[in-house]
MMTF fields as JSON, N, C-alpha, C and O atoms, coordinates in Angstrom:
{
  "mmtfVersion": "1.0.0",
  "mmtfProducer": "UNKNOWN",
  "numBonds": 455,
  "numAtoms": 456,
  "numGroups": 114,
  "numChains": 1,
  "numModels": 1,
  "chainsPerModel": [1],
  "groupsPerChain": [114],
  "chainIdList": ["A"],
  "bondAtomList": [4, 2, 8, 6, 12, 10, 16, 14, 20, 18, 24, 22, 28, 26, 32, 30, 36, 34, 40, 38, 44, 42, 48, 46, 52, 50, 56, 54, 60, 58, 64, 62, 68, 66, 72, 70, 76, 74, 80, 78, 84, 82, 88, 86, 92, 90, 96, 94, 100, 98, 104, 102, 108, 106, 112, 110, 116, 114, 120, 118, 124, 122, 128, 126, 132, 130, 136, 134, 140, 138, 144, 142, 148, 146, 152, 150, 156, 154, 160, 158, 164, 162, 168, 166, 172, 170, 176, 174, 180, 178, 184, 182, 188, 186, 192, 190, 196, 194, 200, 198, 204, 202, 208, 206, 212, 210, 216, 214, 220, 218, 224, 222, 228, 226, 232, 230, 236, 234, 240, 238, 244, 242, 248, 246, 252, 250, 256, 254, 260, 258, 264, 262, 268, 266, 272, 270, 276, 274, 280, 278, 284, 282, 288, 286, 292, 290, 296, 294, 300, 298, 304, 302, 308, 306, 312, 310, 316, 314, 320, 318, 324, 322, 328, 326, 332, 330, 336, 334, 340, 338, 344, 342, 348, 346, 352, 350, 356, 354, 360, 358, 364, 362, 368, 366, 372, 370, 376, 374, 380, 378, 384, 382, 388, 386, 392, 390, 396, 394, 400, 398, 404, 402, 408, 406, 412, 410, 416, 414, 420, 418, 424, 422, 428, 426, 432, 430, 436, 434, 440, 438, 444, 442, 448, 446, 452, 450],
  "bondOrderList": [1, 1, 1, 1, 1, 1, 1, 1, 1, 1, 1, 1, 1, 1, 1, 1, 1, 1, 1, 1, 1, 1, 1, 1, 1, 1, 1, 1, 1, 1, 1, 1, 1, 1, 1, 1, 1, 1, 1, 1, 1, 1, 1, 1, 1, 1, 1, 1, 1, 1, 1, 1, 1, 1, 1, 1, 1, 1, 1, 1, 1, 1, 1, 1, 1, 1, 1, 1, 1, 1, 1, 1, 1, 1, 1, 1, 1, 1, 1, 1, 1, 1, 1, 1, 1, 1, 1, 1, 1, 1, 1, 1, 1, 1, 1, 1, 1, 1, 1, 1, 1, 1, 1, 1, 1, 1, 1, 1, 1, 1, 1, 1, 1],
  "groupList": [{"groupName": "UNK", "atomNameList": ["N", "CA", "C", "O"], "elementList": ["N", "C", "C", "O"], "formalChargeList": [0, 0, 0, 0], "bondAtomList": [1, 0, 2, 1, 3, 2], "bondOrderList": [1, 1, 2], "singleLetterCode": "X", "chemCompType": "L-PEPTIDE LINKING"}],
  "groupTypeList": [0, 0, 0, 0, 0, 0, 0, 0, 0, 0, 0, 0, 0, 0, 0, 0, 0, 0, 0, 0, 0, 0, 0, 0, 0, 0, 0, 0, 0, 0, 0, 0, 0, 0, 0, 0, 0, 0, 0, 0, 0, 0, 0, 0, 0, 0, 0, 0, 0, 0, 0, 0, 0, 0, 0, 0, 0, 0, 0, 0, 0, 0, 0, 0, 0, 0, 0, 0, 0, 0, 0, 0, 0, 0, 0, 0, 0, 0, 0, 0, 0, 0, 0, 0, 0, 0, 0, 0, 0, 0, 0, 0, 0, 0, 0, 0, 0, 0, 0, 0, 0, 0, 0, 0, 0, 0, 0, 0, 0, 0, 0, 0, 0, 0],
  "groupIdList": [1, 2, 3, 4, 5, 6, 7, 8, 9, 10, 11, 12, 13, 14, 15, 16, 17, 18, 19, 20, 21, 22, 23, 24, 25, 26, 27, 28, 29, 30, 31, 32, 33, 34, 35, 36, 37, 38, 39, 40, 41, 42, 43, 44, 45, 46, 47, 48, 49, 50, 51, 52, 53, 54, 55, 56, 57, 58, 59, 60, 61, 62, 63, 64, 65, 66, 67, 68, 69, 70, 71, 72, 73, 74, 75, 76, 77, 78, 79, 80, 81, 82, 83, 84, 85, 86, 87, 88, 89, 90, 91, 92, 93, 94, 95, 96, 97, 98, 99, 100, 101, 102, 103, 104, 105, 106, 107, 108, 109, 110, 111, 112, 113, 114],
  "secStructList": [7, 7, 1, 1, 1, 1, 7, 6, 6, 7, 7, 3, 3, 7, 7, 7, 1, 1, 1, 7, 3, 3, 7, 6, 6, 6, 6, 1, 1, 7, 6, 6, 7, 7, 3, 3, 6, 6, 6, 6, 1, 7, 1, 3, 3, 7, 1, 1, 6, 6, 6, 6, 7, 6, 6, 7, 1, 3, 3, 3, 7, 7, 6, 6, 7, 7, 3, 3, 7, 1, 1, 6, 6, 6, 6, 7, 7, 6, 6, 7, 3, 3, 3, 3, 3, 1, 1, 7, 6, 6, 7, 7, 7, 6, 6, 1, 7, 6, 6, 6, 6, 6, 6, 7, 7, 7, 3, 3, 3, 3, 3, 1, 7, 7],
  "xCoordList": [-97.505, -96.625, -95.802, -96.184, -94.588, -93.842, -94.298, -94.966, -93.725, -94.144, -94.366, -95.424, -93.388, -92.875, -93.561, -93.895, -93.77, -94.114, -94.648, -95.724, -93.428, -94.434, -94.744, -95.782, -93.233, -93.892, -93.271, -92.495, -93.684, -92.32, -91.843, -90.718, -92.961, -92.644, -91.199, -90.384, -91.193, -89.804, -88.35, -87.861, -87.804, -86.76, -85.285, -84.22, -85.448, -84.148, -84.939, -86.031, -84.347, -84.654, -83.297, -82.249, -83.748, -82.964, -82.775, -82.598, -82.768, -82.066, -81.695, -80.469, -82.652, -82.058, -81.788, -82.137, -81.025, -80.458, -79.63, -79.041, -79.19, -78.197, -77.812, -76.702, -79.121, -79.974, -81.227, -82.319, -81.018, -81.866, -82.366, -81.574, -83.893, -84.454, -84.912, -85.443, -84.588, -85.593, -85.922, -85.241, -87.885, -88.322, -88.749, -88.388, -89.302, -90.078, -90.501, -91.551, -89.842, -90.703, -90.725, -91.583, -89.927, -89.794, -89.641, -90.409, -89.035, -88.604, -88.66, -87.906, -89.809, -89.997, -90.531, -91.386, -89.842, -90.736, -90.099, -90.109, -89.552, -89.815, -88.933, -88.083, -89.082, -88.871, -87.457, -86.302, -87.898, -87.034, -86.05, -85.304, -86.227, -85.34, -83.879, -83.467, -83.008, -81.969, -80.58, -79.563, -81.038, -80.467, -80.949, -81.987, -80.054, -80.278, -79.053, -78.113, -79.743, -78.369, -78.51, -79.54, -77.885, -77.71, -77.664, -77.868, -77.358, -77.547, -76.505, -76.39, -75.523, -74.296, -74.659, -73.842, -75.998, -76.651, -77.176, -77.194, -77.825, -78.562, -78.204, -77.228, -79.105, -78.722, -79.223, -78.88, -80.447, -81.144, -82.092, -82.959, -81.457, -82.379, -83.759, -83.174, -84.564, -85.583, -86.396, -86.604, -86.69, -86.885, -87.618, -88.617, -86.92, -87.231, -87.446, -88.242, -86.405, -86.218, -86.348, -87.234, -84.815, -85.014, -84.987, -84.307, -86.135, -86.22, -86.979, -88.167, -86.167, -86.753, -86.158, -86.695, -85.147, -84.646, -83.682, -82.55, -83.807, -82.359, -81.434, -80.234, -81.723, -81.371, -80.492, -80.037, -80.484, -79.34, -78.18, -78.001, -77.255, -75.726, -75.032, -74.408, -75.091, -74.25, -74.688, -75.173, -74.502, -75.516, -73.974, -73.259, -74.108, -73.49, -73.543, -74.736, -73.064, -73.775, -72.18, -71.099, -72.64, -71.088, -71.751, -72.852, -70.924, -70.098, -71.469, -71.292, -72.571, -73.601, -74.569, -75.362, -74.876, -75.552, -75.56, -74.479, -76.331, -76.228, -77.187, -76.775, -78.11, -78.998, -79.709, -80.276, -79.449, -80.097, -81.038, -80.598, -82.276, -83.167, -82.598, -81.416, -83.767, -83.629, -83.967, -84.586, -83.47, -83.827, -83.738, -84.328, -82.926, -82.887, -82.816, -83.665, -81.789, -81.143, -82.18, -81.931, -82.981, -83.143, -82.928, -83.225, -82.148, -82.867, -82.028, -82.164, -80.96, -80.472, -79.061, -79.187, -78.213, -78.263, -76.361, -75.733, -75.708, -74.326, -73.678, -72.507, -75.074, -74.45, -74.405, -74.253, -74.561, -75.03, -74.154, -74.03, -73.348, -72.239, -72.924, -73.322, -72.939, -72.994, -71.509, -70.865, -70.711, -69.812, -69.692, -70.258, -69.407, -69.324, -68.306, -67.393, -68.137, -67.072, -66.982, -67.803, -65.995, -65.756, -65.916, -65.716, -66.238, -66.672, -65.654, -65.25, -65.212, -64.658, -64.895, -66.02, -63.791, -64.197, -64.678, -64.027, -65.871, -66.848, -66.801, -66.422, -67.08, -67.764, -68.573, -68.184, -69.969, -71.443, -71.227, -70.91, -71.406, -72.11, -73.517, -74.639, -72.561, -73.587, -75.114, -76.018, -75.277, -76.796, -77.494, -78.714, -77.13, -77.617, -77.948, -77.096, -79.125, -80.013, -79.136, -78.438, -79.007, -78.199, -78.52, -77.83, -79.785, -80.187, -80.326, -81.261, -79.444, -79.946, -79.451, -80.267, -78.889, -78.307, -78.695, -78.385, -79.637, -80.499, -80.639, -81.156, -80.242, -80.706, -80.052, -80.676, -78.937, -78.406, -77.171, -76.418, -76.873, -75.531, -74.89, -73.809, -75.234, -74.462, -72.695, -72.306, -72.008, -70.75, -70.517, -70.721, -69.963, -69.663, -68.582, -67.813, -67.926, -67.093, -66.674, -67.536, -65.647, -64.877, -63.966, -62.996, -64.478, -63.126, -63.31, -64.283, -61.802, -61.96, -62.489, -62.476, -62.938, -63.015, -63.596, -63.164, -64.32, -64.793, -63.706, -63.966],
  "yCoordList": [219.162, 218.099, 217.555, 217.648, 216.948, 216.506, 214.895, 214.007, 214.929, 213.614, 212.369, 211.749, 211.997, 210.715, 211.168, 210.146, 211.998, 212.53, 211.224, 210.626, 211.028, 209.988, 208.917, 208.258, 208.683, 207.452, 206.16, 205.516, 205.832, 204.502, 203.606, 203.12, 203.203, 202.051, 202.111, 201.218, 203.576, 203.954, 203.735, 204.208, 202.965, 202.442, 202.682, 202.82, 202.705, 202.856, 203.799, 203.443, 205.047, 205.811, 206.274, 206.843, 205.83, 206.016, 207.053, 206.719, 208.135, 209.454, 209.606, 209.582, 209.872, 209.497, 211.205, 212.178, 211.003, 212.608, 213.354, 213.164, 214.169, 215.219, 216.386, 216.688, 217.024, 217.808, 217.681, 218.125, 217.089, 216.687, 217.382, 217.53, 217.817, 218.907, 217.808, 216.782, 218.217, 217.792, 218.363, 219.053, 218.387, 219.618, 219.743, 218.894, 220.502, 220.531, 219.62, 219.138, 219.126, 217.874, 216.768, 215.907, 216.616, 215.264, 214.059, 213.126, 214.005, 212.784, 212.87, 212.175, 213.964, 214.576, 213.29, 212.8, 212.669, 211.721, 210.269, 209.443, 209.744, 208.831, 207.42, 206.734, 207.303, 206.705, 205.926, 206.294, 204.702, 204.141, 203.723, 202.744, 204.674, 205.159, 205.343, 206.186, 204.08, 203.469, 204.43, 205.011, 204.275, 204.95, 205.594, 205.275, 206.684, 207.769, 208.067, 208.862, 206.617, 206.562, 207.657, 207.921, 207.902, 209.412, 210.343, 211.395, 210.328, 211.846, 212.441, 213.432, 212.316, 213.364, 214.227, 215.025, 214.131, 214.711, 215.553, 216.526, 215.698, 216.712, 218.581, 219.161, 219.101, 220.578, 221.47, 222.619, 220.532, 221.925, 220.764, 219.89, 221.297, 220.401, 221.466, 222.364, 221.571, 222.457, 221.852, 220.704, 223.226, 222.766, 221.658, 221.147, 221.211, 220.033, 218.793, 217.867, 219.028, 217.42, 216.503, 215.708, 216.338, 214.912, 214.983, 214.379, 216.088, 216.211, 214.549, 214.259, 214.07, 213.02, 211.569, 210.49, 211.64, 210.839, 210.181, 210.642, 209.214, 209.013, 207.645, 207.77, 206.711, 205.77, 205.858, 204.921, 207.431, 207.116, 207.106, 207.892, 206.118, 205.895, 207.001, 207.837, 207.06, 208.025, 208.671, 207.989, 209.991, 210.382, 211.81, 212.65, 211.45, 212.101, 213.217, 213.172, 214.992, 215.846, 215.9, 215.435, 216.758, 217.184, 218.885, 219.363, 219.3, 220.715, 221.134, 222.311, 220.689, 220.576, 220.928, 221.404, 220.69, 221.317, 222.895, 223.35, 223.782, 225.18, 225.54, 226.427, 225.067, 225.455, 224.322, 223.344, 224.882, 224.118, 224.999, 225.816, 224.604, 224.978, 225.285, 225.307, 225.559, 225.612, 224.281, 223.537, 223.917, 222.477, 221.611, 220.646, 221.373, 220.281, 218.884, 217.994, 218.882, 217.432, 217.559, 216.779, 218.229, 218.379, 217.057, 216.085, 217.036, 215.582, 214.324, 213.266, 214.725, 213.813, 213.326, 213.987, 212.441, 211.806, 211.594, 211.524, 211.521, 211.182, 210.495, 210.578, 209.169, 208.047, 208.187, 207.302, 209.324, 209.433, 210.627, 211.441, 210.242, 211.11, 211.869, 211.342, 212.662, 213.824, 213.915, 214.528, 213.681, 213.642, 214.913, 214.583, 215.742, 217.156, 216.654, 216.175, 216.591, 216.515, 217.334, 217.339, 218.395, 219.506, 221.063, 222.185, 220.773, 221.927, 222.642, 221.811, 223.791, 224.513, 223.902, 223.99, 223.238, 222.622, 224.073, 225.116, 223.818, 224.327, 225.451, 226.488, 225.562, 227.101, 226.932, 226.54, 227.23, 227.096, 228.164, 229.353, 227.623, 228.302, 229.128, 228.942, 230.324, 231.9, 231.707, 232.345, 230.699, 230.362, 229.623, 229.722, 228.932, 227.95, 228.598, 229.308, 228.445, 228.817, 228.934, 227.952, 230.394, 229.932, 228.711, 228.41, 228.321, 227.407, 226.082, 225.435, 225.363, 224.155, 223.452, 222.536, 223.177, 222.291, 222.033, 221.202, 223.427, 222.983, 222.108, 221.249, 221.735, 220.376, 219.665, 218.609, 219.391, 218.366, 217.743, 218.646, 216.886, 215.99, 215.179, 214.717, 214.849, 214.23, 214.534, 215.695, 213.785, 213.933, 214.493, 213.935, 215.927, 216.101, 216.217, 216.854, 215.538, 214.605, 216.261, 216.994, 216.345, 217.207, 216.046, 215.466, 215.847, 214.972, 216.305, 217.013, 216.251, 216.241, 215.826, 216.536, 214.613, 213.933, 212.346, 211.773, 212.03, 210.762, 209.724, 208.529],
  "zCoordList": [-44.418, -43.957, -45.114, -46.28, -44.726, -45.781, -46.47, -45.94, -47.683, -47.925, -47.326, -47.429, -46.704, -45.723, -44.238, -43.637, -43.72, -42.558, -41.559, -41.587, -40.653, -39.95, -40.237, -40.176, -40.743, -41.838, -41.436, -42.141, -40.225, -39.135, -40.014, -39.896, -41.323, -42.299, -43.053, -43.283, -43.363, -44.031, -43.498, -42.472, -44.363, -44.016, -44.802, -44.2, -46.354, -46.777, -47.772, -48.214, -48.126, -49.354, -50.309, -50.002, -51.42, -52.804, -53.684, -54.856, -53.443, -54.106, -55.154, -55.267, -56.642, -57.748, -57.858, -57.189, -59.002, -59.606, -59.543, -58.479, -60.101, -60.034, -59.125, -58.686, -58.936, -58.078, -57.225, -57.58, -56.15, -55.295, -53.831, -52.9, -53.753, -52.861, -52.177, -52.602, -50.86, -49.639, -49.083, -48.325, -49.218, -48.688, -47.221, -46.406, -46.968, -45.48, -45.051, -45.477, -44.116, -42.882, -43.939, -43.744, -45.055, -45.502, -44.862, -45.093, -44.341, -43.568, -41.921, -41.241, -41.215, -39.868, -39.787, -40.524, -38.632, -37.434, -37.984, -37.071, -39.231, -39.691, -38.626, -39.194, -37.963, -36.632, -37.288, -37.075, -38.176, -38.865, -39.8, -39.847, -40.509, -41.527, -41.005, -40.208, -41.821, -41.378, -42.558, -42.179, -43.8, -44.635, -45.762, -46.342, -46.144, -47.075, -48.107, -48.145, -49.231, -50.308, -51.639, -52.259, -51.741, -53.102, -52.565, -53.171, -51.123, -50.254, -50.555, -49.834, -51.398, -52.129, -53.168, -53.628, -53.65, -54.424, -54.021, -54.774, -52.794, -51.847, -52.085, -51.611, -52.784, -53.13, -52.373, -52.097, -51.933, -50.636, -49.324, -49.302, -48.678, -47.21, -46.487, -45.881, -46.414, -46.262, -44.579, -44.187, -43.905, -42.556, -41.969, -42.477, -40.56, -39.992, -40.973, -40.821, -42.176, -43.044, -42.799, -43.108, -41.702, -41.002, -39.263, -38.433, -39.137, -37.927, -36.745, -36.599, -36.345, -34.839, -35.729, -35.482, -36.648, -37.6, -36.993, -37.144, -36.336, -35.14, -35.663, -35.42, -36.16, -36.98, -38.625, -39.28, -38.957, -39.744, -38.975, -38.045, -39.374, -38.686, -39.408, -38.755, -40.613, -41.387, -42.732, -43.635, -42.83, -43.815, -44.637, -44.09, -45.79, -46.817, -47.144, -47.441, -47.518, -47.743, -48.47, -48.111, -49.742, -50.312, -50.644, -50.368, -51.123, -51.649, -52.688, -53.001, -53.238, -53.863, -53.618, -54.43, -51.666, -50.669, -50.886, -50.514, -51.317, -51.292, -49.988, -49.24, -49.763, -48.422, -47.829, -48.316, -46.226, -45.448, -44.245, -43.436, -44.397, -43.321, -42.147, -41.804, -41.476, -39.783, -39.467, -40.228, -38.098, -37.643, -38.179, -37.694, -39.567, -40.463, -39.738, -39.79, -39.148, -38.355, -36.964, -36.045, -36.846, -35.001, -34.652, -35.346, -33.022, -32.525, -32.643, -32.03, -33.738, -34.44, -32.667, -31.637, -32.737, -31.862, -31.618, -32.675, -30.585, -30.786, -31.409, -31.777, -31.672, -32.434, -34.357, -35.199, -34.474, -35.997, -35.683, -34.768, -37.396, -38.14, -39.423, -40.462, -39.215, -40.826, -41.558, -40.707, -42.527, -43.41, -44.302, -45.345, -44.39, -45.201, -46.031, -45.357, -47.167, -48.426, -49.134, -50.051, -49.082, -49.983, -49.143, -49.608, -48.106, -47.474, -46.379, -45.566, -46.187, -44.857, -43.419, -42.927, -42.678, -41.8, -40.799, -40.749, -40.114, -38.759, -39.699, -39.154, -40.982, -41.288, -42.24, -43.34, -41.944, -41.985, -43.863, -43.845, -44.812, -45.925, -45.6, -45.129, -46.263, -46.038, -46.362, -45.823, -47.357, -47.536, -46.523, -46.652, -45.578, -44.563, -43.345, -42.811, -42.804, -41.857, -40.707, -40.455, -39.646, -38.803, -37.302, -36.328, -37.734, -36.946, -37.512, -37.039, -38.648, -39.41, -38.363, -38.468, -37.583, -36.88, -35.059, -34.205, -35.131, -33.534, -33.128, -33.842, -31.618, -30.987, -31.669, -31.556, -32.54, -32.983, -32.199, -31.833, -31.947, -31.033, -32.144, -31.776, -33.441, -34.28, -34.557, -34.432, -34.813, -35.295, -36.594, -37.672, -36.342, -37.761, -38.167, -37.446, -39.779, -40.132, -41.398, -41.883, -41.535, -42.731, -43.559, -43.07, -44.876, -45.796, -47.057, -47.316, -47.707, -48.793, -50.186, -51.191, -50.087, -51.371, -50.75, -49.749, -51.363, -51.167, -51.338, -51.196]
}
């Protein structure tokens, strides 16, 4: 199980670093978890991350992202935006699972540049 697994208490997590892994089922279930600041740092998302995670409003991923699991987002919800910065709009990097995004209904957002 991932660190946080299930963890309803969790609420805001702080992302220090340059290069930042989130591994398996890190953040699976965490009911409440509202936000996920340094998530521009994010280099690898690893399966069912933030799988049943429905409370982020908006969550950051830039050009830094080299892989993402299967099921990363499952679950995740209409009302929650994913933001891609730097990336090919609707074309999935060759390293990323062709299922990271299963079951997901989130909005996904293409900018250039923060």
């Amino acid at each position: 199980y991932g660190m946080f697994y299930n963890l309803a208490t969790l609420t805001t997590v702080n992302l220090i670093g340059d290069a930042v892994v989130i591994g398996e089922r890190t953040f699976y279930g965490c009911s409440n978890l509202t936000a996920v600041n340094g998530s521009e740092n994010i280099t690898k998302i690893g399966e069912n991350a933030f799988y049943n995670v429905k409370k982020v409003e908006k969550l950051i991923l830039t050009n830094k992202l080299m892989s993402v699991e299967k099921y990363a987002f499952y679950n995740w919800t209409e009302t929650q935006t994913i933001t891609f910065v730097g990336f090919e709009k609707n074309k999935t990097p060759s390293k990323w699972n062709a299922d990271w995004n299963k079951s997901c209904k989130a909005n996904f957002e293409f900018v250039e540049s923060l």
